[in-house]
DOMAR-584595 format. One record per residue (C-alpha): residue number from 0; chain; x, y, z negated. Coordinates in nm, 2 decimals, m for minus. Layout:
<nodes>
node resi = NUM; chain = A; c1 = X; c2 = Y; c3 = Z
...
</nodes>
This chain:
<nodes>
node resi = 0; chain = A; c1 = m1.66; c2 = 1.71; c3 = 2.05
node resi = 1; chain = A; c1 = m1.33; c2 = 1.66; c3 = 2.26
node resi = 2; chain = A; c1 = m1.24; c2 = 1.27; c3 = 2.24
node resi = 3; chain = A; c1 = m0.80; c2 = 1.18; c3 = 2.24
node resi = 4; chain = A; c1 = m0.83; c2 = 1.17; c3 = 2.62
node resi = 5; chain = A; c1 = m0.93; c2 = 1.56; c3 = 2.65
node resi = 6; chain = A; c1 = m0.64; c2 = 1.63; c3 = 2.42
node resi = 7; chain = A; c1 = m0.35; c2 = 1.41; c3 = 2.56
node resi = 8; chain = A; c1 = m0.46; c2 = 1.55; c3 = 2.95
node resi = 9; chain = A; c1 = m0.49; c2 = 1.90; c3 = 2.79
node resi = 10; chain = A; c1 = m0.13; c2 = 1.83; c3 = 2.63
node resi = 11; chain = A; c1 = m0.04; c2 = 1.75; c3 = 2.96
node resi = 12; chain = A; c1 = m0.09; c2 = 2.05; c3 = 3.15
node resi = 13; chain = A; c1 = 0.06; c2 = 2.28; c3 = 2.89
node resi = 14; chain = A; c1 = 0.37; c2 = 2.13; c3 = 2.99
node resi = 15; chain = A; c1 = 0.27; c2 = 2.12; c3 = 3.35
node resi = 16; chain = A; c1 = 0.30; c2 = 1.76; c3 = 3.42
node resi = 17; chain = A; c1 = m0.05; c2 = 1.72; c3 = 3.50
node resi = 18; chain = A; c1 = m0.23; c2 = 2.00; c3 = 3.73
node resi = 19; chain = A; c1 = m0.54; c2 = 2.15; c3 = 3.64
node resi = 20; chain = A; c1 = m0.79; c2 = 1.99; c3 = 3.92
node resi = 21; chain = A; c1 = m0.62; c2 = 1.62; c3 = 3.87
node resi = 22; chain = A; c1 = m0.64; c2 = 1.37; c3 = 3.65
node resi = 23; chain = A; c1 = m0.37; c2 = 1.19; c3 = 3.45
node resi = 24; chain = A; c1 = m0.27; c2 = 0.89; c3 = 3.54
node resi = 25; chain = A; c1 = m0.35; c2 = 0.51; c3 = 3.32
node resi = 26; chain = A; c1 = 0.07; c2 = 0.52; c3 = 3.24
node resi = 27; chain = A; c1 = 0.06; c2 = 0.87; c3 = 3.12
node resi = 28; chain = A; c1 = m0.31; c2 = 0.82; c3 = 2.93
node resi = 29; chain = A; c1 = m0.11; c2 = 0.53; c3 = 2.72
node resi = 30; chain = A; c1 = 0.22; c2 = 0.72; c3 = 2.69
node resi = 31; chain = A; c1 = 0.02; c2 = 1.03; c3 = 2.58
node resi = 32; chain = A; c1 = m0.22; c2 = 0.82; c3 = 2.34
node resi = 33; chain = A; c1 = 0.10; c2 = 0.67; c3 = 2.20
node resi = 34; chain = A; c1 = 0.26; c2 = 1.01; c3 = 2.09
node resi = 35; chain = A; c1 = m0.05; c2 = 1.13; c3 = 1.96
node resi = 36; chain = A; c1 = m0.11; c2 = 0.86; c3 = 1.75
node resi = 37; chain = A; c1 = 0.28; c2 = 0.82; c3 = 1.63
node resi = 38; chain = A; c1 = 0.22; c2 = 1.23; c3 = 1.60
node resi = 39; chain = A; c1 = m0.05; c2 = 1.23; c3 = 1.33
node resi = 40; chain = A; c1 = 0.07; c2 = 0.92; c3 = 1.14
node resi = 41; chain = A; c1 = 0.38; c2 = 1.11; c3 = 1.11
node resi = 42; chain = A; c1 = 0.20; c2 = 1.43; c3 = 0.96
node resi = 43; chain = A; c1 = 0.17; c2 = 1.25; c3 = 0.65
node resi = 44; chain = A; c1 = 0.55; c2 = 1.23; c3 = 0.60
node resi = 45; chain = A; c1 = 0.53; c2 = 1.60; c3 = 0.63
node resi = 46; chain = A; c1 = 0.25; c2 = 1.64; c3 = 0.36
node resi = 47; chain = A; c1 = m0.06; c2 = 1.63; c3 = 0.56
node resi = 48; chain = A; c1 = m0.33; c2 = 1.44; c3 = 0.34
node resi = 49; chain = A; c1 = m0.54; c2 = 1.29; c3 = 0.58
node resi = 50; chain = A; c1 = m0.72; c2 = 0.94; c3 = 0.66
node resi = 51; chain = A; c1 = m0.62; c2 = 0.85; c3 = 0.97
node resi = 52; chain = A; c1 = m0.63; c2 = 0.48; c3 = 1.19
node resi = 53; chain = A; c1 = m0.47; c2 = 0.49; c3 = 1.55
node resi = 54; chain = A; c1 = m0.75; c2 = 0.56; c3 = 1.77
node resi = 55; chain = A; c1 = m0.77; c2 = 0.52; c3 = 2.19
node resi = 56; chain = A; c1 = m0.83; c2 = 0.80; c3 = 2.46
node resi = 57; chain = A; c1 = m1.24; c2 = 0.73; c3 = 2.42
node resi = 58; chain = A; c1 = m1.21; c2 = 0.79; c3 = 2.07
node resi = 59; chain = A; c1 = m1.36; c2 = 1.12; c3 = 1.91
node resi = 60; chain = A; c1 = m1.11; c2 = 1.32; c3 = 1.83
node resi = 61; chain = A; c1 = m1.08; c2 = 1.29; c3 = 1.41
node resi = 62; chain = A; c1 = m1.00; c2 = 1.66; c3 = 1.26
node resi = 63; chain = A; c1 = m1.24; c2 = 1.94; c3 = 1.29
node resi = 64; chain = A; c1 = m1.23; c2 = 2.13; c3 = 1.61
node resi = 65; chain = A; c1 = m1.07; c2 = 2.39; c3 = 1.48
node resi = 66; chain = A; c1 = m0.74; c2 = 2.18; c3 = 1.49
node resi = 67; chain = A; c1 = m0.77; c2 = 2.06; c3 = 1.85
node resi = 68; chain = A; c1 = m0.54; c2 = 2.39; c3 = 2.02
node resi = 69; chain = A; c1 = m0.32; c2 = 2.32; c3 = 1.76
node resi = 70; chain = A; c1 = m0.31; c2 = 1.97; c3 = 1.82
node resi = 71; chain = A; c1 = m0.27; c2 = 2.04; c3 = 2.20
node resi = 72; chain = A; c1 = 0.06; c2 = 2.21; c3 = 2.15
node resi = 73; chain = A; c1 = 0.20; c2 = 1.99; c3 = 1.90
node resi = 74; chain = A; c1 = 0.15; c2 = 1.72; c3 = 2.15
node resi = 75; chain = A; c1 = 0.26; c2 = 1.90; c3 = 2.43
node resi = 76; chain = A; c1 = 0.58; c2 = 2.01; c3 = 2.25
node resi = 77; chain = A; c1 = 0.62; c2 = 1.67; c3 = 2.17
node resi = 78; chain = A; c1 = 0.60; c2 = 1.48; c3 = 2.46
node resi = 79; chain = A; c1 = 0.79; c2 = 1.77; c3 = 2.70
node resi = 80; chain = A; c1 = 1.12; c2 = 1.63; c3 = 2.68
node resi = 81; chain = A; c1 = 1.01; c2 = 1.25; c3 = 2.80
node resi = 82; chain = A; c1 = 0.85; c2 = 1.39; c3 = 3.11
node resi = 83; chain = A; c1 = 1.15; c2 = 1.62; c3 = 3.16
node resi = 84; chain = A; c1 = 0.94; c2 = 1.95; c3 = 3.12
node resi = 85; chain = A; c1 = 1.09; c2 = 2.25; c3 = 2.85
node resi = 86; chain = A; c1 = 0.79; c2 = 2.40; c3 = 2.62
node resi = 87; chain = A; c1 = 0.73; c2 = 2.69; c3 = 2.68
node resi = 88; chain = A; c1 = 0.60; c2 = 2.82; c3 = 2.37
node resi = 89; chain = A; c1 = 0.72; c2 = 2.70; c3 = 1.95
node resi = 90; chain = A; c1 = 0.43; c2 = 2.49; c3 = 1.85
node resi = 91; chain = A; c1 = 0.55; c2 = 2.50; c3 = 1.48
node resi = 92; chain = A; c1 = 0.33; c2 = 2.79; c3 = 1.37
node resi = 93; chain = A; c1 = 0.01; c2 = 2.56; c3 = 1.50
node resi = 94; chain = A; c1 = 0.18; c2 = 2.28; c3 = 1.25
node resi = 95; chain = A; c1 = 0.18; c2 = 2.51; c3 = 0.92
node resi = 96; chain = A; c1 = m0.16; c2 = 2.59; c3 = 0.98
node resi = 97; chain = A; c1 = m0.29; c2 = 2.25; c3 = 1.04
node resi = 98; chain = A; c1 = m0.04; c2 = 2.16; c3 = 0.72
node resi = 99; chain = A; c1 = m0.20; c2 = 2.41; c3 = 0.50
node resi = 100; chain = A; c1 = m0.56; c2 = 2.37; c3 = 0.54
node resi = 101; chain = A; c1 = m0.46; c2 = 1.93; c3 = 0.40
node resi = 102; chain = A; c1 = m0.16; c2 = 2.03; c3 = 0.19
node resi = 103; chain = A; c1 = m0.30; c2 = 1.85; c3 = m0.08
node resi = 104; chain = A; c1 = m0.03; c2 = 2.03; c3 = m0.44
node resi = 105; chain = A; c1 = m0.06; c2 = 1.83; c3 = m0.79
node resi = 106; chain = A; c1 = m0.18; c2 = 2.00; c3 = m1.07
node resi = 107; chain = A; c1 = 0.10; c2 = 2.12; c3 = m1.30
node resi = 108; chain = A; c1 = 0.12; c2 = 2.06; c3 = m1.68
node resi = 109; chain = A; c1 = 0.27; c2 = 2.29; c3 = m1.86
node resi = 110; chain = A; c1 = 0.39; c2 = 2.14; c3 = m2.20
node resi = 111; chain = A; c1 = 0.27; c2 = 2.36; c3 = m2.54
node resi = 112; chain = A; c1 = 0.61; c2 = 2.42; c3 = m2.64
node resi = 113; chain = A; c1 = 0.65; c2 = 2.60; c3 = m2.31
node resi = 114; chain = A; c1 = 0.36; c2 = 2.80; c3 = m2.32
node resi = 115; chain = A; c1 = 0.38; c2 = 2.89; c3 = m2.70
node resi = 116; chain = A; c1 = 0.73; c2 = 3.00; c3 = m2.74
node resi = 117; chain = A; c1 = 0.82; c2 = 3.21; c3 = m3.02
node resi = 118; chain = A; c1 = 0.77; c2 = 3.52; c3 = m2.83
node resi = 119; chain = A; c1 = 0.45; c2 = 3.46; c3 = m2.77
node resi = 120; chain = A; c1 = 0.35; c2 = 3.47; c3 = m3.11
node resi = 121; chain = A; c1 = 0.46; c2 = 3.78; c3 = m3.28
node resi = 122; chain = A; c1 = 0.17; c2 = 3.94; c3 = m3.45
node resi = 123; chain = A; c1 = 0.00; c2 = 3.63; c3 = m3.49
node resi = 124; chain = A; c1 = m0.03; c2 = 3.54; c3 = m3.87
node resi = 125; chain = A; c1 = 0.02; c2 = 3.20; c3 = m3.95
node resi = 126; chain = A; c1 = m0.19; c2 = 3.12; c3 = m4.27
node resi = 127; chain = A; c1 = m0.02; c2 = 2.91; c3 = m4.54
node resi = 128; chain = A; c1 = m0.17; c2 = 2.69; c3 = m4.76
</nodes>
């Protein structure tokens, strides 16, 4: 399992900032930790149902692994501009897909009267009594 450190350096080197044999430094582990964790508590604004506390680069990283590229390049996109580096690459598909699989959409009611109008019920002989 990748833990909030693997995904804030891997962030970090889609946007170039940090090279691939090097480490990232303790200023841009906290920066990076900061945007990740102001990232996903900001998901649920955008209708992301999911339990999350702010966690710290040992942490595990909380959604299934199948969200961690995803994740990546949200981040990435995210924290490109603060370290004066351009993206690359639109991260927003990564975000619907990550939004869809928690989307979480209230069951409708549909009122009778909607569901029963009158033209619904030709043919259908009302018994009087």
């Amino acid at each position: 399992m990748a833990t909030m450190q693997d995904i804030v350096e891997r962030a970090y080197r889609k946007i170039g900032v940090v090279a691939a044999d090097e480490p990232m430094t303790a200023d841009q582990g906290s920066s990076g930790i900061d945007a990740l964790n102001m990232m996903i508590q900001q998901w649920k604004l955008r209708g992301i149902a999911i339990t999350y506390s702010n966690l710290t680069l040992a942490d595990t990283f909380p959604l299934d692994a199948k969200f961690e590229e995803g994740t990546v390049y949200l981040l990435a996109q995210r924290m490109a501009p603060d370290n004066a580096k351009a993206a690359q690459f639109d991260a927003d598909d990564w975000f619907r897909a990550i939004q869809a699989s928690y989307l979480v959409i209230d069951p409708v009611v549909m009122p009778t009267a909607l569901t029963r109008t009158s033209s619904q019920l030709r043919g259908i002989t009302v018994a009087s009594g």
